[in-house]
C-alpha atoms as a printed R data frame, in Angstrom:
   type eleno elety resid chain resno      x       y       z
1  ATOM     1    CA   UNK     A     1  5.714   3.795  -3.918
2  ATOM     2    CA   UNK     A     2  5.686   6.160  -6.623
3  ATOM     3    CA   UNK     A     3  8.866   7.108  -8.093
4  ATOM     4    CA   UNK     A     4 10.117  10.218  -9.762
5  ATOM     5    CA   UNK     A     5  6.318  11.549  -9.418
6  ATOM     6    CA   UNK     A     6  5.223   9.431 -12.189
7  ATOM     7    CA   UNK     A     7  5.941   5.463 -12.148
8  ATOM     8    CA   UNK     A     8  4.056   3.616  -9.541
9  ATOM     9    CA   UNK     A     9  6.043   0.522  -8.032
10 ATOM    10    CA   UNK     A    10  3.897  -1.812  -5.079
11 ATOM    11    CA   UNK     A    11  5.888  -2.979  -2.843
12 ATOM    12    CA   UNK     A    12  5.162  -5.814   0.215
13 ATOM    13    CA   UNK     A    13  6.862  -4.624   3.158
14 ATOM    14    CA   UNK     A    14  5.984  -5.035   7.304
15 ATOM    15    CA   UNK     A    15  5.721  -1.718   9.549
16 ATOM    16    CA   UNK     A    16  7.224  -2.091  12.969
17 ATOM    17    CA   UNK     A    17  6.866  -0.241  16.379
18 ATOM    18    CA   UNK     A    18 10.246   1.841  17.330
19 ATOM    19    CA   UNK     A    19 10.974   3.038  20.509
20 ATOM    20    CA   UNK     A    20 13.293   5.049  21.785
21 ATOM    21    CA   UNK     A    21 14.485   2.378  24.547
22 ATOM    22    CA   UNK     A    22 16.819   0.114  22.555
23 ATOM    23    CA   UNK     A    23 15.898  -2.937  24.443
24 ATOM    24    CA   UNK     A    24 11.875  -2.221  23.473
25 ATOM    25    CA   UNK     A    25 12.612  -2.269  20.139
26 ATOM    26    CA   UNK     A    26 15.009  -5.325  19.778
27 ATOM    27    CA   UNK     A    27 12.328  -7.415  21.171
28 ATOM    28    CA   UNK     A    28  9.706  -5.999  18.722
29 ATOM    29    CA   UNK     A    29 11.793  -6.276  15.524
30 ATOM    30    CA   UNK     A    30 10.262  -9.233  13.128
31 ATOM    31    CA   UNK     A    31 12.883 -11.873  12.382
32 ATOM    32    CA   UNK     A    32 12.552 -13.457   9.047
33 ATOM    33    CA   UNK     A    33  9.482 -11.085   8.073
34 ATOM    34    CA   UNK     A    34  9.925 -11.547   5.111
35 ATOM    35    CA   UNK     A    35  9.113 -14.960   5.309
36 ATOM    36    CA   UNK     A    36  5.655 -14.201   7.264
37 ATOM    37    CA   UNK     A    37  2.045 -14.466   5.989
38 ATOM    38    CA   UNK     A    38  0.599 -10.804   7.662
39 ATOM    39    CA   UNK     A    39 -2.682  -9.884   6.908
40 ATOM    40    CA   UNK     A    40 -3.249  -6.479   4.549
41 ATOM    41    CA   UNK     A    41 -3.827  -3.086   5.871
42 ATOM    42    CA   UNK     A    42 -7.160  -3.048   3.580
43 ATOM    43    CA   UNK     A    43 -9.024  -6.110   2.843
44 ATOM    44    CA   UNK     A    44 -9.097  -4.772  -0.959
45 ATOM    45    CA   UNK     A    45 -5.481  -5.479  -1.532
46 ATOM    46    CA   UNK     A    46 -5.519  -9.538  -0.376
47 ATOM    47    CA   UNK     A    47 -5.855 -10.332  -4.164
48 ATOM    48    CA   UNK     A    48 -2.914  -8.202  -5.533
49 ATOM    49    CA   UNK     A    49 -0.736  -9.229  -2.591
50 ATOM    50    CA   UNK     A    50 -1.552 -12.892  -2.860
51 ATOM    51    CA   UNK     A    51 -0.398 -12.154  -6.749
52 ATOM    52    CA   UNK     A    52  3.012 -10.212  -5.733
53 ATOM    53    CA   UNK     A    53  6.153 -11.978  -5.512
54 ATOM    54    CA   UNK     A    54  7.210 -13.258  -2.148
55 ATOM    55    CA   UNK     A    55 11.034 -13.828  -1.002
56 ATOM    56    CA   UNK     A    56 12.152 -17.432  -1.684
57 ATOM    57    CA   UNK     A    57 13.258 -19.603   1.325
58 ATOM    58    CA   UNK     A    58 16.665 -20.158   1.525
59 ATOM    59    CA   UNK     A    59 18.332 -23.357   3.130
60 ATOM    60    CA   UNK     A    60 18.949 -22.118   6.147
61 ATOM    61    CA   UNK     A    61 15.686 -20.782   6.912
62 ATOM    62    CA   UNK     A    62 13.841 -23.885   5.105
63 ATOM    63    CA   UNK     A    63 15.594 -25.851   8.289
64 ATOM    64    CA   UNK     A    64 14.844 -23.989  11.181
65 ATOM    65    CA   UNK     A    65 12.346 -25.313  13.143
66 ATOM    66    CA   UNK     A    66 10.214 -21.779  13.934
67 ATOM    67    CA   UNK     A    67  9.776 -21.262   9.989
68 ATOM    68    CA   UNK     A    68  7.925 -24.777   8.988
69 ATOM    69    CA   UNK     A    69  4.564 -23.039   9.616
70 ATOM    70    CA   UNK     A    70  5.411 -20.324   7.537
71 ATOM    71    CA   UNK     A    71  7.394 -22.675   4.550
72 ATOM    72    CA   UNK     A    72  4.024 -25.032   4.464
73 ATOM    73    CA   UNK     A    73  2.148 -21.681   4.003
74 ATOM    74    CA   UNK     A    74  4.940 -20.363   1.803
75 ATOM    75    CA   UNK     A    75  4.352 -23.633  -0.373
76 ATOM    76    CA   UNK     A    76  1.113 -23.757  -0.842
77 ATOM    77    CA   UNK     A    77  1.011 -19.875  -1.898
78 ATOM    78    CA   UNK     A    78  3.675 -20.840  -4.268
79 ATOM    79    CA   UNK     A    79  1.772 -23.892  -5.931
80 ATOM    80    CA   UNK     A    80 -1.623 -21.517  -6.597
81 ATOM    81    CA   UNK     A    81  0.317 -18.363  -7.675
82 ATOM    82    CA   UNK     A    82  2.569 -20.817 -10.313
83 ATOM    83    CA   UNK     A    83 -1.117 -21.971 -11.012
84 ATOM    84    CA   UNK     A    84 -2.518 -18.586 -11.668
85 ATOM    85    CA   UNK     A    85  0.246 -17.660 -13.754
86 ATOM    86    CA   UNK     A    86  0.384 -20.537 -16.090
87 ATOM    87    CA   UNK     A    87 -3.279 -19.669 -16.529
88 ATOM    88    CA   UNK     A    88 -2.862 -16.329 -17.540
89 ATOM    89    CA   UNK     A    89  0.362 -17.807 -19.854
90 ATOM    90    CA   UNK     A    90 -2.322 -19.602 -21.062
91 ATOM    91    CA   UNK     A    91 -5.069 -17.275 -22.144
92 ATOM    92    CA   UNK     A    92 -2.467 -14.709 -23.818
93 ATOM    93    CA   UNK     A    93 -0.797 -17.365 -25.951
């Protein structure tokens, strides 16, 4: 997103299908999206959106049963991205 034609902000978000039938589209909208592991547009952007920040889980959605395969994903992508920035910490200290 580039913002008043000069700064540059990425930004992680999901694109959904819309339909003009109201019914369609409730049963295409992503619940907890946020939450999900999608795969990038372009292959050359995995790195800097494995990097990006990622919405934390809250309680509730740590206990549903649908989002454990998503929070075990969400965990382990939390574990190497803390890694990866204590290295950098690190290196510039």
């Amino acid at each position: 997103m580039q913002i008043n034609g000069t700064e540059r902000l990425p930004i992680r978000c999901v694109i959904n299908h819309r339909s003009d039938d109201p019914e369609e589209t409730a049963e295409l909208r992503t619940v907890g999206w946020q939450h999900r592991f999608h795969e990038p547009v372009f292959e050359r952007d995995r790195e800097f959106l494995d990097r990006m920040k990622r919405q934390k889980y809250g309680a509730e959605s740590a206990k549903r049963e649908d989002n454990q395969q998503d929070l075990t994903k969400y965990r382990a992508w939390r574990a190497k991205r803390d890694d990866q920035l204590q290295e950098e910490k690190n290196r510039t200290s």
